[in-house]
VOMI-132931 format. One record per residue (C-alpha): residue number from 1; residue in one letter; chain; y, x, z. Coordinates in nm, 3 decimals. Each point is the difference from the previous one (the first is absolute). Example, Ala and Ser with C-alpha at 12.3 -4.5 7.8 and 13.67 -1.06 7.14 Angstrom:
BEGIN
+-----+------+------+---------+---------+---------+
: pos : code : unit :      yy :      xx :      zz :
+-----+------+------+---------+---------+---------+
:   1 :    A :    A :  -0.450 :   1.230 :   0.780 :
:   2 :    S :    A :   0.344 :   0.137 :  -0.066 :
+-----+------+------+---------+---------+---------+
END
This chain:
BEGIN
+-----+------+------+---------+---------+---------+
: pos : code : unit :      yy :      xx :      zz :
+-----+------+------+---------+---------+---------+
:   1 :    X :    A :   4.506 : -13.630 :   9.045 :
:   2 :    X :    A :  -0.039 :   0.039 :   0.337 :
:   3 :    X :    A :  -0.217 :  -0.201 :   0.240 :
:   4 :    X :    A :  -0.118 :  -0.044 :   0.364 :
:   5 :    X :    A :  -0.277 :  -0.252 :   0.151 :
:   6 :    X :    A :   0.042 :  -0.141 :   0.349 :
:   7 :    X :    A :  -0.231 :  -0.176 :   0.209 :
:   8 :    X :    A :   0.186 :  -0.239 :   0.213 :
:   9 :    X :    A :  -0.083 :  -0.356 :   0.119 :
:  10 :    X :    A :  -0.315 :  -0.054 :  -0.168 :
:  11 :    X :    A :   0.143 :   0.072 :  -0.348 :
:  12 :    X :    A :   0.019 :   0.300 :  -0.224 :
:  13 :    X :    A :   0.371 :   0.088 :  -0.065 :
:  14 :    X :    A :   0.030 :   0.190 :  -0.339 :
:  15 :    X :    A :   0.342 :   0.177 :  -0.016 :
:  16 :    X :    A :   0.059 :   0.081 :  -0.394 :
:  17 :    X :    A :   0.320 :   0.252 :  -0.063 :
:  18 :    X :    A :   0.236 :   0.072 :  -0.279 :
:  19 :    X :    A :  -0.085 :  -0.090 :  -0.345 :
:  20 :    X :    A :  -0.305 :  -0.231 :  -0.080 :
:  21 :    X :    A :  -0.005 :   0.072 :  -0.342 :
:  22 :    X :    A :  -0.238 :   0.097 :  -0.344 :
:  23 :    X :    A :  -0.082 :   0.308 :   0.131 :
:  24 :    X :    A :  -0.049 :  -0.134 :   0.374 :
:  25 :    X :    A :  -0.122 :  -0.343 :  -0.061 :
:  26 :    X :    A :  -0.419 :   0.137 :  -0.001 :
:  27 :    X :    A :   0.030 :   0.191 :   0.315 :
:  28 :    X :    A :   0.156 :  -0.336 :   0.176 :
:  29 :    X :    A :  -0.220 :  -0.202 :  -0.170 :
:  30 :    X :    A :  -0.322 :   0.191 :   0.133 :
:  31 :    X :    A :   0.158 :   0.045 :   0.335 :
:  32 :    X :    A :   0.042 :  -0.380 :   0.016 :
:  33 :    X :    A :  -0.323 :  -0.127 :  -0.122 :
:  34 :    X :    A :  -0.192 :   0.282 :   0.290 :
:  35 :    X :    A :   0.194 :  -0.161 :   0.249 :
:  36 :    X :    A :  -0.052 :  -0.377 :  -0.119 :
:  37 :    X :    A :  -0.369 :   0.092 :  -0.003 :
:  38 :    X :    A :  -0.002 :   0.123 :   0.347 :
:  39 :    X :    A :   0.240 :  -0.189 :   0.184 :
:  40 :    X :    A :   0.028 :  -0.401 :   0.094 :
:  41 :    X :    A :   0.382 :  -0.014 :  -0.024 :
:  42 :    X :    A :   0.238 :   0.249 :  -0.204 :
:  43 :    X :    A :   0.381 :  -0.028 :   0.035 :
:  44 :    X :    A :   0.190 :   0.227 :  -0.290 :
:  45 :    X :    A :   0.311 :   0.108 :   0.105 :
:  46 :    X :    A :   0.233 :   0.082 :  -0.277 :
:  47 :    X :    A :   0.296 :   0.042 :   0.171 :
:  48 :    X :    A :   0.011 :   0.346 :  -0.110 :
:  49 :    X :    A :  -0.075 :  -0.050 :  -0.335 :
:  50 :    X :    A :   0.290 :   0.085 :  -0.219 :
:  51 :    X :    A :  -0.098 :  -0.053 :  -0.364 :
:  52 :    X :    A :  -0.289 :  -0.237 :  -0.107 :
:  53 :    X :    A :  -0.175 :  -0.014 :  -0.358 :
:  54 :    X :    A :  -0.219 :  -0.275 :  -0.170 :
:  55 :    X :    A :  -0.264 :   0.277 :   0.081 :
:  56 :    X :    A :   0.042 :  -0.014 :   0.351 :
:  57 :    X :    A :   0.067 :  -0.402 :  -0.006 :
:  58 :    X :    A :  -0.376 :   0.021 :  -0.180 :
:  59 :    X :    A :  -0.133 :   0.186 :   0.301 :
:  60 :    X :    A :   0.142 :  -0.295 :   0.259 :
:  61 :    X :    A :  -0.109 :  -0.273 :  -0.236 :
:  62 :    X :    A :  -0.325 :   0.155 :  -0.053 :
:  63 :    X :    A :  -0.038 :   0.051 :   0.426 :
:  64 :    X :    A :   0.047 :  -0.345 :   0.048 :
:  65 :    X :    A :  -0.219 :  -0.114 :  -0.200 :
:  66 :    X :    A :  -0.254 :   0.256 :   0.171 :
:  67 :    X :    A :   0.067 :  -0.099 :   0.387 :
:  68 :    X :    A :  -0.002 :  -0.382 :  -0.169 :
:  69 :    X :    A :  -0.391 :   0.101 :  -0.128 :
:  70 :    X :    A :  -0.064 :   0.177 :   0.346 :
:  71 :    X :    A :   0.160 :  -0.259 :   0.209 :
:  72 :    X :    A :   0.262 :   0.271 :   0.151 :
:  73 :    X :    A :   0.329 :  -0.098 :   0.111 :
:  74 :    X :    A :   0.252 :   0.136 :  -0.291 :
:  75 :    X :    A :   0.372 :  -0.021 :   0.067 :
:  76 :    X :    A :   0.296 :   0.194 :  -0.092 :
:  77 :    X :    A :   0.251 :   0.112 :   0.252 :
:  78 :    X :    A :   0.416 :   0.133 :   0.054 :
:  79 :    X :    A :   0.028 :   0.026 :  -0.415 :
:  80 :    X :    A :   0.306 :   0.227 :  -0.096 :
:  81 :    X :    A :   0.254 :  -0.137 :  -0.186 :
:  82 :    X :    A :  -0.146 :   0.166 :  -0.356 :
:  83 :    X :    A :  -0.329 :  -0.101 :   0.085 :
:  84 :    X :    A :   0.090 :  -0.394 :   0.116 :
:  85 :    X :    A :   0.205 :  -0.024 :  -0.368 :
:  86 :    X :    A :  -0.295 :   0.066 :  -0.213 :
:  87 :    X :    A :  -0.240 :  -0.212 :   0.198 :
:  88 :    X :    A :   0.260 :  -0.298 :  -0.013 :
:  89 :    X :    A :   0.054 :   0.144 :  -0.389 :
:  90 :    X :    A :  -0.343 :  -0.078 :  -0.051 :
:  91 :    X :    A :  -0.037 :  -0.332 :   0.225 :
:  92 :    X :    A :  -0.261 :   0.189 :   0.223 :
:  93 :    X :    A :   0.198 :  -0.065 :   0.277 :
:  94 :    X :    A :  -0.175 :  -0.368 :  -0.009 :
:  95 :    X :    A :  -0.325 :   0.197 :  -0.009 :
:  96 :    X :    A :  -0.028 :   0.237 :   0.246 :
:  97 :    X :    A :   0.119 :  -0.076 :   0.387 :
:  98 :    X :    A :   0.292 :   0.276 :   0.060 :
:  99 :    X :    A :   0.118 :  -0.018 :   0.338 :
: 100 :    X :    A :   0.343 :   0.133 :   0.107 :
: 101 :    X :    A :  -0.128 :   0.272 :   0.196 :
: 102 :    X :    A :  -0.375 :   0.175 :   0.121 :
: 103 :    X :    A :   0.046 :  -0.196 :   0.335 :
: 104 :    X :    A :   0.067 :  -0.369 :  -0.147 :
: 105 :    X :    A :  -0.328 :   0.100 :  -0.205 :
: 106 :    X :    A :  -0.181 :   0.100 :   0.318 :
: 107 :    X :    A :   0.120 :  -0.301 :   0.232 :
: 108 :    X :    A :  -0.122 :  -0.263 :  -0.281 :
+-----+------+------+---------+---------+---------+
END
C-alpha cells in the first residue's frame, strides 16, 4: 500500500494505494488515526484502492469512530469498484458518508 496526503480546501486528503490488506491494514490504520488527531476534516480517497480486507475495513471503522471522539469530519471518498463491494458487503455503506468523488466530498 501506497499512500499520499493532500492539503486542499481546509481538509486533509489521504490518498491510500493498492492493496489495503493484513499486512497493510496497521500502517493505514496509524496513518489515519495521526491525521484524525491533527486535522478538523479528513476525506479518504479510495479510488485507488484495489483490494480491501476486513483488516483494512477495521482500520476505517476504527477512524471513524476516532474523528467521531475528536469531533473531526470523517468521510470516505471516489471508492473503487472492489473497495465499494465490500463496504456495501458489509452494510457500511449506511455508516460511513462515501461521496462519488474527492470534489463532491470537498464542496459538501
Amino acid at each position: 500500500m501506497k499512500h499520499e496526503v493532500i492539503n486542499r480546501q481546509g481538509a486533509t486528503i489521504i490518498e491510500l494505494k493498492g492493496e489495503v490488506d493484513l499486512e497493510n491494514s496497521p500502517a493505514a490504520r496509524v496513518l489515519l488515526l495521526k491525521h484524525i488527531e491533527n486535522a478538523s476534516r479528513v476525506l479518504v480517497d479510495l479510488s485507488a484502492v484495489t483490494y480491501i480486507d476486513s483488516s483494512g475495513v477495521a482500520s476505517l471503522v476504527e477512524a471513524l469512530q476516532a474523528s467521531k471522539k475528536n469531533g473531526t469530519d470523517f468521510a470516505l471518498a471516489a471508492a473503487s469498484e472492489p473497495t465499494r463491494r465490500v463496504l456495501e458487503l458489509a452494510r457500511l455503506d449506511k455508516v460511513f458518508r462515501i461521496y462519488d468523488s474527492v470534489e463532491a466530498g470537498l464542496a459538501d
